[in-house]
C-alpha positions as CSV (number, residue, x, y, z in Angstrom):
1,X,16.5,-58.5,59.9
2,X,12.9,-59.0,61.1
3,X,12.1,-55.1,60.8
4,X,12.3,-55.8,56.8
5,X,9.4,-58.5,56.9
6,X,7.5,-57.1,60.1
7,X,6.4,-53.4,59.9
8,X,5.0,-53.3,63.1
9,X,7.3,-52.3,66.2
10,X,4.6,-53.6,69.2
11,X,4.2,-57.2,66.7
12,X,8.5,-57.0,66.7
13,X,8.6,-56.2,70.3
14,X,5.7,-59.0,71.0
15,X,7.7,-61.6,69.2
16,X,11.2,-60.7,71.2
17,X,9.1,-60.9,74.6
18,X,6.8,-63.9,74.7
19,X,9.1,-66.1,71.4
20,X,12.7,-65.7,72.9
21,X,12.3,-66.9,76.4
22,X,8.4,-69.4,76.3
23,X,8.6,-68.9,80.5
24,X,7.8,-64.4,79.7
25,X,4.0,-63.2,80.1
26,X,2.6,-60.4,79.9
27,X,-0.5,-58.3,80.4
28,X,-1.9,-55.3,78.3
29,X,-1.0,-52.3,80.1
30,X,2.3,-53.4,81.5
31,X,3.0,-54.9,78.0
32,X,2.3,-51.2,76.9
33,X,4.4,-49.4,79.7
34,X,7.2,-51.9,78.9
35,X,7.3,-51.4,75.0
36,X,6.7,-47.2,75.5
37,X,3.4,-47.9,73.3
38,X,-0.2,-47.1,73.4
39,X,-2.7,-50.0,75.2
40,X,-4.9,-49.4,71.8
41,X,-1.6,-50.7,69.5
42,X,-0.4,-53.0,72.1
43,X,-4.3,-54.7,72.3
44,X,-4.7,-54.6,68.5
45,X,-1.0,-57.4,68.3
46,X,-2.4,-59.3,71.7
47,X,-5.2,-60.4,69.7
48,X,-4.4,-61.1,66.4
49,X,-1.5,-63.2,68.0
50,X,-4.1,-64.8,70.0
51,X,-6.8,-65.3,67.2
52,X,-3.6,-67.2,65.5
53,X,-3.2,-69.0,68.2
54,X,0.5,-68.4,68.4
55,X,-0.8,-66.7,72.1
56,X,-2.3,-68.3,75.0
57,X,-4.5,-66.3,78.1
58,X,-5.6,-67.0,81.2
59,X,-7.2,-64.9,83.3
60,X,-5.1,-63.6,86.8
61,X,-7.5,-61.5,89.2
62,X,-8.5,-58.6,87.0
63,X,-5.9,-59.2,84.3
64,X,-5.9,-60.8,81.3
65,X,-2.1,-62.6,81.3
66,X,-0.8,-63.9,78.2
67,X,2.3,-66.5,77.2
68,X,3.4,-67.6,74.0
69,X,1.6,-70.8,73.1
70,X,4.6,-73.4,72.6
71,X,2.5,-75.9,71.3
72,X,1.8,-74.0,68.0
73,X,3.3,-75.8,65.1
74,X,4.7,-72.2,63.9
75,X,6.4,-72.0,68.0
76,X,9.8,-73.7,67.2
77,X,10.6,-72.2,63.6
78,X,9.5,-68.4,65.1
79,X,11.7,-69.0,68.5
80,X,14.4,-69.8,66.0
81,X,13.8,-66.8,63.4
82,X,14.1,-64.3,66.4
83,X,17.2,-66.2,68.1
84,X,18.6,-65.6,64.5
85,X,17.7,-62.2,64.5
86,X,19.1,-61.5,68.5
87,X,22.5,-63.3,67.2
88,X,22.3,-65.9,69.8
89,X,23.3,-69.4,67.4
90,X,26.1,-67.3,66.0
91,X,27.2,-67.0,69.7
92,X,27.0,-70.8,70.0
93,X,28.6,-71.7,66.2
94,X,31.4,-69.3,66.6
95,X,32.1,-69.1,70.8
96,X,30.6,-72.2,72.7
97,X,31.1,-74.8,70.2
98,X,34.9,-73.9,70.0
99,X,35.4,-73.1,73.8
100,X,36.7,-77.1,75.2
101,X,34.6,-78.5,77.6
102,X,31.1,-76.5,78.6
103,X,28.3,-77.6,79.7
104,X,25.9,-75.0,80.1
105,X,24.5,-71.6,78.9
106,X,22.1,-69.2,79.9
107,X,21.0,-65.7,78.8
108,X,20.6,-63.5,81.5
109,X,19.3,-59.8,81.6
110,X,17.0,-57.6,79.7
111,X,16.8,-60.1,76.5
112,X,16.1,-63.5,78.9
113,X,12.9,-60.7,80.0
114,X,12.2,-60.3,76.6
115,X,13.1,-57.1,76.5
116,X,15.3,-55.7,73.2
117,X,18.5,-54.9,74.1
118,X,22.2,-54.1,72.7
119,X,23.8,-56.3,75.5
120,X,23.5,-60.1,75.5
121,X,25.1,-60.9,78.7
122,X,26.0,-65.0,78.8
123,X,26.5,-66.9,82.1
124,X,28.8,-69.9,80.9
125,X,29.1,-73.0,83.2
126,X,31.8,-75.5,82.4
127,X,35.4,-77.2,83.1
128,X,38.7,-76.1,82.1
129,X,37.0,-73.0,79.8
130,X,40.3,-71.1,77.9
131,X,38.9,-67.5,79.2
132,X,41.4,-65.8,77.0
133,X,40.6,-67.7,74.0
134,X,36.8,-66.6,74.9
135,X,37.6,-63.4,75.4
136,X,39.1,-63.3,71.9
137,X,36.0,-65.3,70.3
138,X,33.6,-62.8,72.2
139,X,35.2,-59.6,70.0
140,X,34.9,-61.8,66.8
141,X,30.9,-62.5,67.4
142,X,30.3,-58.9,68.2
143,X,31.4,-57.8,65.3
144,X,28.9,-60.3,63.5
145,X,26.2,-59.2,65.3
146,X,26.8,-56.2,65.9
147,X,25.7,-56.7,69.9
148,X,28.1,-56.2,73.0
149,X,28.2,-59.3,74.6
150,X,29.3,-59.3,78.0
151,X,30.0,-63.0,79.7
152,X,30.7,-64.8,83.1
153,X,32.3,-68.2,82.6
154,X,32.2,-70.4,86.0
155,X,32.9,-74.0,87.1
156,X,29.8,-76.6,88.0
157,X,30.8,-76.1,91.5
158,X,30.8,-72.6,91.3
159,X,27.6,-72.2,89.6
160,X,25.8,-74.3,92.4
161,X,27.4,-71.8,94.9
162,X,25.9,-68.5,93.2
163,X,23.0,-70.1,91.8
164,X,20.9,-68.8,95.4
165,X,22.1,-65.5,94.9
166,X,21.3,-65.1,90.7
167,X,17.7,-63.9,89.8
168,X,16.8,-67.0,88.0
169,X,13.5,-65.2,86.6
170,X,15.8,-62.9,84.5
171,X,17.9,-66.6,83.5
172,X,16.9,-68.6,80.2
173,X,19.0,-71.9,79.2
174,X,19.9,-71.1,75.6
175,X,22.2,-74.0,75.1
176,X,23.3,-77.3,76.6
177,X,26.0,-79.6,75.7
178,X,25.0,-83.4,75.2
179,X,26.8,-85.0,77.7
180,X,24.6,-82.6,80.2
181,X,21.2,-83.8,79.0
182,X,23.0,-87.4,78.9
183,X,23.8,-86.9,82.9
184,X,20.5,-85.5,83.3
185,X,18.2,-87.8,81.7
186,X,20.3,-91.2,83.3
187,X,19.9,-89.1,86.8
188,X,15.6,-88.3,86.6
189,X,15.3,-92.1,85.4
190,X,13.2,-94.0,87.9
191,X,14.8,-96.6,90.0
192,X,12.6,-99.9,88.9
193,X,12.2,-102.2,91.8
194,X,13.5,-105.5,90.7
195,X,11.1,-109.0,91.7
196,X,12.5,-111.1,94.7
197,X,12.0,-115.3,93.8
């Protein structure tokens, strides 16, 4: 979808890296080892993205790193355009939304890196999930979008348990139900110390 509007492969591959997952940097000549591309090509996208200001550097010892700059009024609606373009909302209109009770998912793999890839590989955290009913749902996204998606489904308790043993640089949260933040939120609220008489 994307390759209709942008003609440039290193912009595309650019966009997928630092716009998919905001955590990703990158600097020019792993950017250019990673995307099979020339530095010249790969520095020509660093800085017009930069001179948008849709980029942010800083410098690292003797490299130049760069991150996508989420603060960009342009960050949210281009996040969105390439999660479109990846299939990841139709995964969560057509599998999550429809699957009961869960409360958590993350990308994992090559596309949490940034990196383009055929797979989307879903960790799925929840109660009570019907794994045959997602097993079905799965094989009706892919055809939509035209991906192999591969999943593990696990229970809270479960999750906790692997979570030491998971590279959590190659994890992105892509989706979390309500009731999560809810918890969250009421749990990081500060206890207020109440005023003795």
């Amino acid at each position: 979808m994307l390759e209709a509007l942008i003609t440039s492969k290193t912009k595309l591959k650019m966009l997928l890296k630092f716009f998919l997952n905001s955590n990703n940097t990158g600097y020019l000549r792993g950017l250019a080892t990673e995307f099979n591309e020339s530095t010249n090509s790969v520095r020509l996208e660093l800085n017009k993205l930069e001179q948008a200001g849709l980029l942010n550097s800083q410098t690292e010892g003797p490299r130049k790193v760069f991150r996508a700059n989420d603060k960009h009024p342009l960050f949210p609606d281009i996040q969105n355009i390439v999660r479109k373009t990846i299939g990841i909302d139709e995964i969560i209109e057509r599998v999550i939304n429809h699957l009961g009770d869960p409360q958590e998912v993350y990308l994992m793999g090559e596309l949490a890196q940034g990196i383009d890839s055929q797979q989307i590989n879903l960790l799925i955290v929840g109660e009570q999930l019907d794994l045959d009913y997602l097993a079905q749902l799965v094989l009706k996204a892919q055809k939509l979008i035209s991906r192999t998606i591969g999943f593990l489904a696990l229970t809270p308790a479960e999750f906790q348990q692997q979570l030491p043993k998971l590279n959590t640089e190659n994890m992105m949260l892509v989706w979390e139900n309500d009731k999560t933040i809810k918890r969250k939120v009421k749990s990081e609220k500060p206890k207020v110390k109440t005023k003795k008489n």
